[in-house]
N, CA and C atoms as an extended XYZ file, in Angstrom:
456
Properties=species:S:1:pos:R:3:atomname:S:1:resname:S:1:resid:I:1 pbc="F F F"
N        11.828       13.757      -10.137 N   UNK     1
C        12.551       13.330       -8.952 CA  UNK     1
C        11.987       12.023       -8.405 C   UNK     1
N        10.656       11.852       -8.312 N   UNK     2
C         9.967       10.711       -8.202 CA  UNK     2
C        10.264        9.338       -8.522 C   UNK     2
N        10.218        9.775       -9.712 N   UNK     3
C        10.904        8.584      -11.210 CA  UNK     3
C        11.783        7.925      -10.798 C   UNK     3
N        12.639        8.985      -10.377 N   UNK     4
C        14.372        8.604      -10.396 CA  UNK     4
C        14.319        7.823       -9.319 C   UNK     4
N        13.754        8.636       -7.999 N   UNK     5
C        13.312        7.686       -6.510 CA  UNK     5
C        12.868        6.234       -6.775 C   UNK     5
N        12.222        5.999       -7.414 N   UNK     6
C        11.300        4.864       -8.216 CA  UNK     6
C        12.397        3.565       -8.196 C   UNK     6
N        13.398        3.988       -9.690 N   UNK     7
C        14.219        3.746      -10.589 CA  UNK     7
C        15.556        3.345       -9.586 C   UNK     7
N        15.956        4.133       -9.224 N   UNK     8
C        17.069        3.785       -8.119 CA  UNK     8
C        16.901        2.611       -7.021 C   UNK     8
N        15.583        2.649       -6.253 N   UNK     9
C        15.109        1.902       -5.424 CA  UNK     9
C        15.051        0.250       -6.622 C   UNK     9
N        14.735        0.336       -7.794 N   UNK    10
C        14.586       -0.767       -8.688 CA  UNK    10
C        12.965       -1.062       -8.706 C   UNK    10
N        11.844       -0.118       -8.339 N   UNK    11
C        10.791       -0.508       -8.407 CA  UNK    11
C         9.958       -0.312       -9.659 C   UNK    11
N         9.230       -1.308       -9.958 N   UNK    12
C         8.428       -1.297      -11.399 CA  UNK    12
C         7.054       -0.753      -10.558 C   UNK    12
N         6.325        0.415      -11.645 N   UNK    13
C         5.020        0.751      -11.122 CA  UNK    13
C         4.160        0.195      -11.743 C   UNK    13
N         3.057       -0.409      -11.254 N   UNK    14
C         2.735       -1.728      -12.653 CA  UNK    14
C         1.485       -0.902      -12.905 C   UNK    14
N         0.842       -1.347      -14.155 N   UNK    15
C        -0.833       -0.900      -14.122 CA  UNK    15
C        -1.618       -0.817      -12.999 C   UNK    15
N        -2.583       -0.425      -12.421 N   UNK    16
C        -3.490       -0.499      -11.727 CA  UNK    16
C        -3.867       -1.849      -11.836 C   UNK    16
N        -3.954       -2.128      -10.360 N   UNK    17
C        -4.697       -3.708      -10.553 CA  UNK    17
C        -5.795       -3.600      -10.628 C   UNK    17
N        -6.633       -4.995      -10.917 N   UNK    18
C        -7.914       -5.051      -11.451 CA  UNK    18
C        -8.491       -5.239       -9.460 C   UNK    18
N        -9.881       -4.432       -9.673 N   UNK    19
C       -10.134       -4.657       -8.348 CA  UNK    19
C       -10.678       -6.033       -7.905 C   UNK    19
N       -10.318       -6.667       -6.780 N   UNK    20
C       -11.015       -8.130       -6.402 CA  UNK    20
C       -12.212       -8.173       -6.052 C   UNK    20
N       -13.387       -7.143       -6.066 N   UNK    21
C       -14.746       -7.115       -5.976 CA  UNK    21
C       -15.184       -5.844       -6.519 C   UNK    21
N       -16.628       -5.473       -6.304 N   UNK    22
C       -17.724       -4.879       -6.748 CA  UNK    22
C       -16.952       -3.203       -5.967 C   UNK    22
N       -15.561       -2.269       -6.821 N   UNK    23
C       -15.677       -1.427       -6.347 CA  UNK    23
C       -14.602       -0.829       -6.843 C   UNK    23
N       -14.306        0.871       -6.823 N   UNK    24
C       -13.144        1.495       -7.604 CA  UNK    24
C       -11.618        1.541       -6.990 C   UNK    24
N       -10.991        1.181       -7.530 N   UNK    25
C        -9.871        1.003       -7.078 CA  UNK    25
C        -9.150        2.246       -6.352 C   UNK    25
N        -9.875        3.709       -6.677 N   UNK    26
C        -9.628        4.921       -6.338 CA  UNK    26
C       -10.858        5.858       -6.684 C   UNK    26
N       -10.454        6.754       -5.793 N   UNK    27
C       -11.811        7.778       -5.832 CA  UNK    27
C       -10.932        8.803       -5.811 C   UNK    27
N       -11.310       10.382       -6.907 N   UNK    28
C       -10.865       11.485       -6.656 CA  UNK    28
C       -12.368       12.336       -5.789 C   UNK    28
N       -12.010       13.316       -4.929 N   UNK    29
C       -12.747       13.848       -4.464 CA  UNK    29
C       -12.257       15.158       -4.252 C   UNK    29
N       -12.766       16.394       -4.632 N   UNK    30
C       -11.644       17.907       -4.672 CA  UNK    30
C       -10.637       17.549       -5.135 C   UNK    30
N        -9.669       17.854       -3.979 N   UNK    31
C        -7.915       17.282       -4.197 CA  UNK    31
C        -7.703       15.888       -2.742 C   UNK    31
N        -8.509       15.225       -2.699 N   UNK    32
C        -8.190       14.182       -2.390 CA  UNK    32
C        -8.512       12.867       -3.337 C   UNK    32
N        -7.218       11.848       -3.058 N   UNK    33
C        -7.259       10.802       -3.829 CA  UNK    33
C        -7.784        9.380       -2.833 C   UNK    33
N        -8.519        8.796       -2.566 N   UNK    34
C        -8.844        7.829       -1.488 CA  UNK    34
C        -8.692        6.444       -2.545 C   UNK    34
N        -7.708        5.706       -2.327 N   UNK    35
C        -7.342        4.342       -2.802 CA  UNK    35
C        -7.581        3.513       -2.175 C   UNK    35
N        -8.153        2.906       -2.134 N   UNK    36
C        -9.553        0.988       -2.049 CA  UNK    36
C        -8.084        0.458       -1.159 C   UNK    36
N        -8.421       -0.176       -0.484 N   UNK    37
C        -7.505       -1.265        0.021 CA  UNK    37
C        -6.965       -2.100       -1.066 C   UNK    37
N        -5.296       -2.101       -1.027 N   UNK    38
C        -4.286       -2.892       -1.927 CA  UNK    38
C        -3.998       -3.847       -1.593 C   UNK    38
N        -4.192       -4.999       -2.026 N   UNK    39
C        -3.333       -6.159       -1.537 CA  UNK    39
C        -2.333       -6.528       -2.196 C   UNK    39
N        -1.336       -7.559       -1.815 N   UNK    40
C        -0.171       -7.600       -2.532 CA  UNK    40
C        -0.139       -8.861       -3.293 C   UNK    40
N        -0.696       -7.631       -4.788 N   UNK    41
C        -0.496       -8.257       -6.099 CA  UNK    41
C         0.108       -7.850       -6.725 C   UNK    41
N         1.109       -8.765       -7.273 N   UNK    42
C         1.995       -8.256       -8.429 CA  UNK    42
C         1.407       -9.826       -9.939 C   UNK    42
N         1.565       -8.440      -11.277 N   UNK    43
C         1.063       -9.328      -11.948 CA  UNK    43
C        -0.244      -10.097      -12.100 C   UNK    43
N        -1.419       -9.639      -11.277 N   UNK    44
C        -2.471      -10.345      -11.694 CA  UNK    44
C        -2.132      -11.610      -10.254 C   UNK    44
N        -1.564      -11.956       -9.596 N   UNK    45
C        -1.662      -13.162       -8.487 CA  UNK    45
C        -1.204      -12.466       -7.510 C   UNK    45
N        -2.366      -12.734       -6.288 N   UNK    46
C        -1.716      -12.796       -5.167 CA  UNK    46
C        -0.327      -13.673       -4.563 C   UNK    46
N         0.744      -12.377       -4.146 N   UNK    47
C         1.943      -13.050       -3.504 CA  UNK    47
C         1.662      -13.636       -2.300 C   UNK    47
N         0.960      -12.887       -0.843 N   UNK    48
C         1.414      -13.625        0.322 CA  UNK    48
C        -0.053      -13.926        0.790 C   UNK    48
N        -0.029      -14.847        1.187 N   UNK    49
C        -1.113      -15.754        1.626 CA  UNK    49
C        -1.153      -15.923        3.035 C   UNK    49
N        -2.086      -15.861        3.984 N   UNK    50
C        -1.998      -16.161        5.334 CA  UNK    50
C        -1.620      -15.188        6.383 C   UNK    50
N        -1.556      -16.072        7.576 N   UNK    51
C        -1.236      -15.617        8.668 CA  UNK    51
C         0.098      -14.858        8.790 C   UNK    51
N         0.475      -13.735        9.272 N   UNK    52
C         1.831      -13.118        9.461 CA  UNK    52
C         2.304      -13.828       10.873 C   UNK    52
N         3.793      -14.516       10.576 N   UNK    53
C         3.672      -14.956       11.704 CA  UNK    53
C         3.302      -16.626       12.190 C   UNK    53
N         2.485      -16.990       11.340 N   UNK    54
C         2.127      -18.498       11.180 CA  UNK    54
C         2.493      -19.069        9.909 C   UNK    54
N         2.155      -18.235        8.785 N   UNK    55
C         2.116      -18.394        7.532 CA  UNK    55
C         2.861      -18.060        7.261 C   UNK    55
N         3.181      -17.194        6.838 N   UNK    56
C         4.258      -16.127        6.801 CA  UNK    56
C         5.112      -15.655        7.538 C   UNK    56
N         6.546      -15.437        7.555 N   UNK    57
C         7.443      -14.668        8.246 CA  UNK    57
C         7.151      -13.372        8.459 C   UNK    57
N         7.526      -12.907        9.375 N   UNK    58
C         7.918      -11.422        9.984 CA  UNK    58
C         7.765      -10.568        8.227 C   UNK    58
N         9.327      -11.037        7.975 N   UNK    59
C         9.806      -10.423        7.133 CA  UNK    59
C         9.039      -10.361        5.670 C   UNK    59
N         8.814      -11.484        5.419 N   UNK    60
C         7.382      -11.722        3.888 CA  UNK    60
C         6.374      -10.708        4.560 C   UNK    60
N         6.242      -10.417        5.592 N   UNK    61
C         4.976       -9.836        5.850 CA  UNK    61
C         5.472       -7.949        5.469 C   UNK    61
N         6.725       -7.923        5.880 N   UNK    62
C         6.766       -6.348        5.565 CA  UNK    62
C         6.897       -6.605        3.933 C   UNK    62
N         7.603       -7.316        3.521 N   UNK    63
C         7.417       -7.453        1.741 CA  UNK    63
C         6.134       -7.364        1.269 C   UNK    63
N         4.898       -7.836        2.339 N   UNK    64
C         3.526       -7.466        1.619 CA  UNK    64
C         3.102       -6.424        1.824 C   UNK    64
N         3.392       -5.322        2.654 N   UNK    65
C         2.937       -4.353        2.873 CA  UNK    65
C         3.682       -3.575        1.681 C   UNK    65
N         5.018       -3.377        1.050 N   UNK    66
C         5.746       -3.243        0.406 CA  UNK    66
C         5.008       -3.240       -0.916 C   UNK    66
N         4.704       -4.134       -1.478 N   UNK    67
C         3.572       -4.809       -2.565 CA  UNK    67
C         2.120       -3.833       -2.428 C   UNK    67
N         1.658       -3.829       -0.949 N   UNK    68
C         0.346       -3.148       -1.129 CA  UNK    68
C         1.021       -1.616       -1.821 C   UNK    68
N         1.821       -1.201       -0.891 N   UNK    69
C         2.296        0.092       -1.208 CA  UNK    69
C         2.523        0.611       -2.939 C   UNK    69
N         3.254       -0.645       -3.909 N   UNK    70
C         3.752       -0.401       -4.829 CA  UNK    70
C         2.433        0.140       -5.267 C   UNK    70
N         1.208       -0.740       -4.992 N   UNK    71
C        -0.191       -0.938       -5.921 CA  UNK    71
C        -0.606        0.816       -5.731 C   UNK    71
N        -0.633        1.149       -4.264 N   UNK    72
C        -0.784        2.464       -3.991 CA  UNK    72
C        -0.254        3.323       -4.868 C   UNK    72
N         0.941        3.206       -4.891 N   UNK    73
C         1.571        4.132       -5.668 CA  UNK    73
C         0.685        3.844       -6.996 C   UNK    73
N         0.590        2.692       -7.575 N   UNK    74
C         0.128        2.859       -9.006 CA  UNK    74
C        -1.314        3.353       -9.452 C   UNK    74
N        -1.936        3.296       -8.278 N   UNK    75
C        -3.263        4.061       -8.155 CA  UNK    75
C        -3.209        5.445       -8.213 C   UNK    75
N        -2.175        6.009       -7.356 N   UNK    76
C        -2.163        7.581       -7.319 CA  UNK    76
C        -1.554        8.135       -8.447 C   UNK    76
N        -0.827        7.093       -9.451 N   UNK    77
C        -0.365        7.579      -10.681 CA  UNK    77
C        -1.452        7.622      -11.596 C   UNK    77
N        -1.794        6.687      -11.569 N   UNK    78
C        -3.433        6.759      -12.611 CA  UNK    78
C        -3.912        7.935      -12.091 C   UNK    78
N        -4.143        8.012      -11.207 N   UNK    79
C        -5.328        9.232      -10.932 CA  UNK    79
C        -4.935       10.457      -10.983 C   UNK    79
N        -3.606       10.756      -11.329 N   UNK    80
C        -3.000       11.955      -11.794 CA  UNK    80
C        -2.301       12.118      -13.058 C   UNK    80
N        -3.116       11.020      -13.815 N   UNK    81
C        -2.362       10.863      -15.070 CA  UNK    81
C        -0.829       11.037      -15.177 C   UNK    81
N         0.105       10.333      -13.927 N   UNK    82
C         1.710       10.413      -14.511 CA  UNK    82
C         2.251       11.308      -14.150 C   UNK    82
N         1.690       12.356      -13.409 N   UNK    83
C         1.907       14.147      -13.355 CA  UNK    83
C         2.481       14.393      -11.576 C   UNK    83
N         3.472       13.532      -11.629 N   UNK    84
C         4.443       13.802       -9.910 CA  UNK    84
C         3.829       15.262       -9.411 C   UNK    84
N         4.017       16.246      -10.146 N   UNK    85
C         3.872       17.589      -10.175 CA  UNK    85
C         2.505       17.639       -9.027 C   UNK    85
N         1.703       16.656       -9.396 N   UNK    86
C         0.139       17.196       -9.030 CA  UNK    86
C         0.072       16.431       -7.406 C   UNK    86
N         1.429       15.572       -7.067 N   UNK    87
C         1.354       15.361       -5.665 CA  UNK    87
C         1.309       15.993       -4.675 C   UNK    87
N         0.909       16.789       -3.691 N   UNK    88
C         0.630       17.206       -2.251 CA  UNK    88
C         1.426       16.359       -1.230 C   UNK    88
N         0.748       15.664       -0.876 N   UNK    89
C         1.087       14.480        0.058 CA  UNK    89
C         0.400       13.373        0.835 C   UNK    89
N         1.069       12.364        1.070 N   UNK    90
C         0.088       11.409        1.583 CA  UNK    90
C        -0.384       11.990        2.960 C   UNK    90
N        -1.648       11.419        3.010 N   UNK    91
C        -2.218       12.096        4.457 CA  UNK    91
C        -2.407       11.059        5.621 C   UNK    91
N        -2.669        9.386        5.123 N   UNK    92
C        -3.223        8.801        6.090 CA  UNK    92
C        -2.913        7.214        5.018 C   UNK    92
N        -2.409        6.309        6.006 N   UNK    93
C        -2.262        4.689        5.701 CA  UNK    93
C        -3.338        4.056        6.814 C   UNK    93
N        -4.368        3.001        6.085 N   UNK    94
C        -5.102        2.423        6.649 CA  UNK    94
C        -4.258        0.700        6.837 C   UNK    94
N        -3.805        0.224        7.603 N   UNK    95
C        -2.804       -1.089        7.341 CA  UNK    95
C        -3.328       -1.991        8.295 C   UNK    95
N        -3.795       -3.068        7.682 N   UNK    96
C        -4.693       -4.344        7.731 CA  UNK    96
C        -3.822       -5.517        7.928 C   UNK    96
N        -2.956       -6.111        8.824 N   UNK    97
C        -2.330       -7.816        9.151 CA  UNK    97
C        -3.166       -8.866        9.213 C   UNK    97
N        -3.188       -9.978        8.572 N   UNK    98
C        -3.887      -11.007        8.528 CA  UNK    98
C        -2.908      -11.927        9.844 C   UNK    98
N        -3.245      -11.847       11.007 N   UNK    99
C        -2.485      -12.705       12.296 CA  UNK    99
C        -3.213      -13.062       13.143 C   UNK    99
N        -2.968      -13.793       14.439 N   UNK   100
C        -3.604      -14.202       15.033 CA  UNK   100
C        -3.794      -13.703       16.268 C   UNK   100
N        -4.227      -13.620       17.116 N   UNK   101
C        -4.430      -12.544       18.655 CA  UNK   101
C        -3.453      -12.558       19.453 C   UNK   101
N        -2.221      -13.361       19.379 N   UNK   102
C        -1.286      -12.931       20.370 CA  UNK   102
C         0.163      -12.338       19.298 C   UNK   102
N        -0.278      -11.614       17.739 N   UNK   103
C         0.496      -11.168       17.411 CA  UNK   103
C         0.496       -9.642       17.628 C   UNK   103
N         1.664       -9.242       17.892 N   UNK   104
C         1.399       -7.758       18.038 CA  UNK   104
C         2.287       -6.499       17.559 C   UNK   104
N         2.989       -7.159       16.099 N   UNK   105
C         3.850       -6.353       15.050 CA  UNK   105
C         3.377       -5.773       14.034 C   UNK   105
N         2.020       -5.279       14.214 N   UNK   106
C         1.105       -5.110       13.322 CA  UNK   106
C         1.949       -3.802       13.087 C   UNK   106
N         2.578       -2.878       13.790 N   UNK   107
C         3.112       -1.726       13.319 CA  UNK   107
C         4.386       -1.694       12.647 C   UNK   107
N         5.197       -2.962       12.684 N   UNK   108
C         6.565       -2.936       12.037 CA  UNK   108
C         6.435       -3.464       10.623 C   UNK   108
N         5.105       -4.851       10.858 N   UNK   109
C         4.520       -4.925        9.167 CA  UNK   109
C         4.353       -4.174        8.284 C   UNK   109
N         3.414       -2.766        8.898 N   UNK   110
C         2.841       -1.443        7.788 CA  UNK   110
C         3.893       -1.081        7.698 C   UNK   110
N         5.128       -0.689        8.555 N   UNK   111
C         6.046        0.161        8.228 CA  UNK   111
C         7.204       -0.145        7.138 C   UNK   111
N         6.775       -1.387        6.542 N   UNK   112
C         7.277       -1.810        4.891 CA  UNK   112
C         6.821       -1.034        3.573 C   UNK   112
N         5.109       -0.226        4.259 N   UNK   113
C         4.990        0.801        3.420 CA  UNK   113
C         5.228        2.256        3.248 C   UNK   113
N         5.102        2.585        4.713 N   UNK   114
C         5.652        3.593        5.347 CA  UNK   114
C         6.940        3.900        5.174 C   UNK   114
N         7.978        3.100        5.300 N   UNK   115
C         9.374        3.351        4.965 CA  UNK   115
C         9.510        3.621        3.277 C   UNK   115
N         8.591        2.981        2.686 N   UNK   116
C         8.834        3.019        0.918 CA  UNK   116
C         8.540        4.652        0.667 C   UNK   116
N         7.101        4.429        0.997 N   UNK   117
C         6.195        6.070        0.510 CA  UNK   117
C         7.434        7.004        1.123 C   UNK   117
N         8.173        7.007        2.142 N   UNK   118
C         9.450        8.592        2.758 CA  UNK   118
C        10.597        8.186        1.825 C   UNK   118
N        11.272        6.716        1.349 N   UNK   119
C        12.235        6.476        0.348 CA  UNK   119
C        11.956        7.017       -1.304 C   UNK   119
N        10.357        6.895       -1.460 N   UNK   120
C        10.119        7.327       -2.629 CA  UNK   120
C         9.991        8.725       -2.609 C   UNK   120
N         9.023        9.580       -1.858 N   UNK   121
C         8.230       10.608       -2.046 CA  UNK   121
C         8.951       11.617       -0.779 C   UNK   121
N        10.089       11.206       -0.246 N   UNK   122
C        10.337       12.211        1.107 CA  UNK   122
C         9.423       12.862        2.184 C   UNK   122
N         9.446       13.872        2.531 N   UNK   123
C         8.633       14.525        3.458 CA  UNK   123
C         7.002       14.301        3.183 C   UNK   123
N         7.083       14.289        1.455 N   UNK   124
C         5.687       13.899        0.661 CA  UNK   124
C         5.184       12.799        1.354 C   UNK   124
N         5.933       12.004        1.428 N   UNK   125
C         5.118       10.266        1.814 CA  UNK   125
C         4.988       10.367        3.154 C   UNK   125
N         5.689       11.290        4.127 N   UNK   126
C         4.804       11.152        5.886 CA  UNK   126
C         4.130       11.369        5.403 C   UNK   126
N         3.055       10.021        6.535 N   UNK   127
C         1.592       10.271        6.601 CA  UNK   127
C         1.211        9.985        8.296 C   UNK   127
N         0.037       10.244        8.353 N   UNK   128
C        -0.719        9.583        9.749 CA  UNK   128
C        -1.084        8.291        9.335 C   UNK   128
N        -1.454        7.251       10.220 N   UNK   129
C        -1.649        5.924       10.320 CA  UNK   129
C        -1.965        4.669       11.083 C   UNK   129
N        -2.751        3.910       10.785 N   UNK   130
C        -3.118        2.740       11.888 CA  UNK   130
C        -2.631        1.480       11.478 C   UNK   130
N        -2.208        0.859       12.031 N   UNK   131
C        -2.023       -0.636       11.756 CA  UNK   131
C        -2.164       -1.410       12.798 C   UNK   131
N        -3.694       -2.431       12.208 N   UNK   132
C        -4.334       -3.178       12.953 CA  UNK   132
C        -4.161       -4.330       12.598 C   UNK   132
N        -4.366       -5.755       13.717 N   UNK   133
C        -4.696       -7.012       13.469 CA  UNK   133
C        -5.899       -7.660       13.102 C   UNK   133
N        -5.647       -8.494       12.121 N   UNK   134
C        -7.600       -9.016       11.713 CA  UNK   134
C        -7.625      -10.372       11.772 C   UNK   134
N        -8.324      -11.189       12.111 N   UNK   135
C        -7.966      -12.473       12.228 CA  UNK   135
C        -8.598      -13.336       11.325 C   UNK   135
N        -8.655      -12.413        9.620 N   UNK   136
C        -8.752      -12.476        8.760 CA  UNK   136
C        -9.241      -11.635        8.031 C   UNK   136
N        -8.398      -11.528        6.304 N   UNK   137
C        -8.772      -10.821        5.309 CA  UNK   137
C        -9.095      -11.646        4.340 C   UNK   137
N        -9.299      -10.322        3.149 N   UNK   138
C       -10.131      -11.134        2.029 CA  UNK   138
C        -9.531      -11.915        1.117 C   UNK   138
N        -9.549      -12.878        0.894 N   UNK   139
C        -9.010      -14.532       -0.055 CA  UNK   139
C        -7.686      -14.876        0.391 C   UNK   139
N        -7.674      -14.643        1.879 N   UNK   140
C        -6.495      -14.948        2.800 CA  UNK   140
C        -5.314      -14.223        2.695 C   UNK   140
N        -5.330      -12.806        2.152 N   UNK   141
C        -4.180      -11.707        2.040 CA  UNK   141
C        -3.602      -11.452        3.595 C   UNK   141
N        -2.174      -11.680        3.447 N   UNK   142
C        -1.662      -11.515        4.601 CA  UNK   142
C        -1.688      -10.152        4.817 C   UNK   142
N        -1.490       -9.022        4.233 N   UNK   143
C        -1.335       -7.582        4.364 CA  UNK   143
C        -2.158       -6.373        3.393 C   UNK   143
N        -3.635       -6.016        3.841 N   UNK   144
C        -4.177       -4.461        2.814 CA  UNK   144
C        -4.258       -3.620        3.559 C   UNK   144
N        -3.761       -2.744        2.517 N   UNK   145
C        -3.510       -1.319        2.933 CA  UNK   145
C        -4.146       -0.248        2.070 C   UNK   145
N        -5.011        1.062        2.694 N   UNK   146
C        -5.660        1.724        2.221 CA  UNK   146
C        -4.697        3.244        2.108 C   UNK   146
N        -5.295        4.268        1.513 N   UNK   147
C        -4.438        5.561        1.537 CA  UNK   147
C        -5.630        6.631        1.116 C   UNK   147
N        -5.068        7.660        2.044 N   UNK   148
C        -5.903        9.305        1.400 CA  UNK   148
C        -4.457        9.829        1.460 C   UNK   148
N        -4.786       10.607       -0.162 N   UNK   149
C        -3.618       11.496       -0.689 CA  UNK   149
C        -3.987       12.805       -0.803 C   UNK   149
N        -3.553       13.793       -0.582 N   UNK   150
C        -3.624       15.253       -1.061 CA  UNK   150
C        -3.145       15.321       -2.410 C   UNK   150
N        -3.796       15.746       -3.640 N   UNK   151
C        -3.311       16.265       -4.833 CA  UNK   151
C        -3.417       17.685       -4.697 C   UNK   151
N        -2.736       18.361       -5.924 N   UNK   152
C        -3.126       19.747       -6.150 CA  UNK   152
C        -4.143       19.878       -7.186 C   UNK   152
């Protein structure tokens, strides 16, 4: 059902990206899955660069959260070897805006991932969640986003 969710939406789940420093792109722990902060890479290059808002539009900015999300997803597939079956549900989005102090859409940005994870995964993808402003991330990513998943 996943797949099809996937497939319909037109989304490619790409490999796991390579991590941008000294650390695992995912951790299993019991039946939780904790995935590293994603930034939005597709292909090996960072897409959005900068400020949300200065740099970036509104709208590029929910497309990066969108992007972090895909990466999410491709993390929680690795770590369940492919097996939809072994999903639970997401429990918690950590969502990171690269903006400046009088921006304050930090919650309509994340919700580019938030809306994907309930389009893909239904009731599965509510989660709990924060989305904060930083007045900078790492190699100028406009949007990372972290996740704890419930597996079975």
């Amino acid at each position: 059902m996943f797949e099809e969710n996937i497939n319909k939406l037109g989304i490619e789940i790409p490999d796991m990206p390579s991590p941008l420093a000294n650390y695992v792109p995912y951790k299993v722990s019991d039946s939780v899955v904790y995935v590293s902060g994603q930034a939005p890479v597709k292909n090996g290059e960072l897409i959005f660069k900068g400020k949300v808002g200065e740099d970036i539009t509104i709208d590029d900015g929910i497309k990066a959260a969108e992007l972090c999300c895909i990466n999410i997803v491709a993390a929680l597939k690795k770590s369940i070897n492919g097996d939809w079956n072994k999903l639970d549900s997401f429990l918690k989005l950590g969502g990171f805006v690269n903006c400046n102090d009088n921006f304050y859409d930090q919650p309509k940005i994340i919700n580019g991932a938030s809306d994907l994870l309930v389009k893909i995964f239904g009731d599965q993808g509510r989660h709990a969640r924060f989305a904060v402003g930083s007045n900078t991330l790492p190699m100028n990513i406009s949007v990372e986003i972290d996740a704890i998943i419930k597996i079975k």
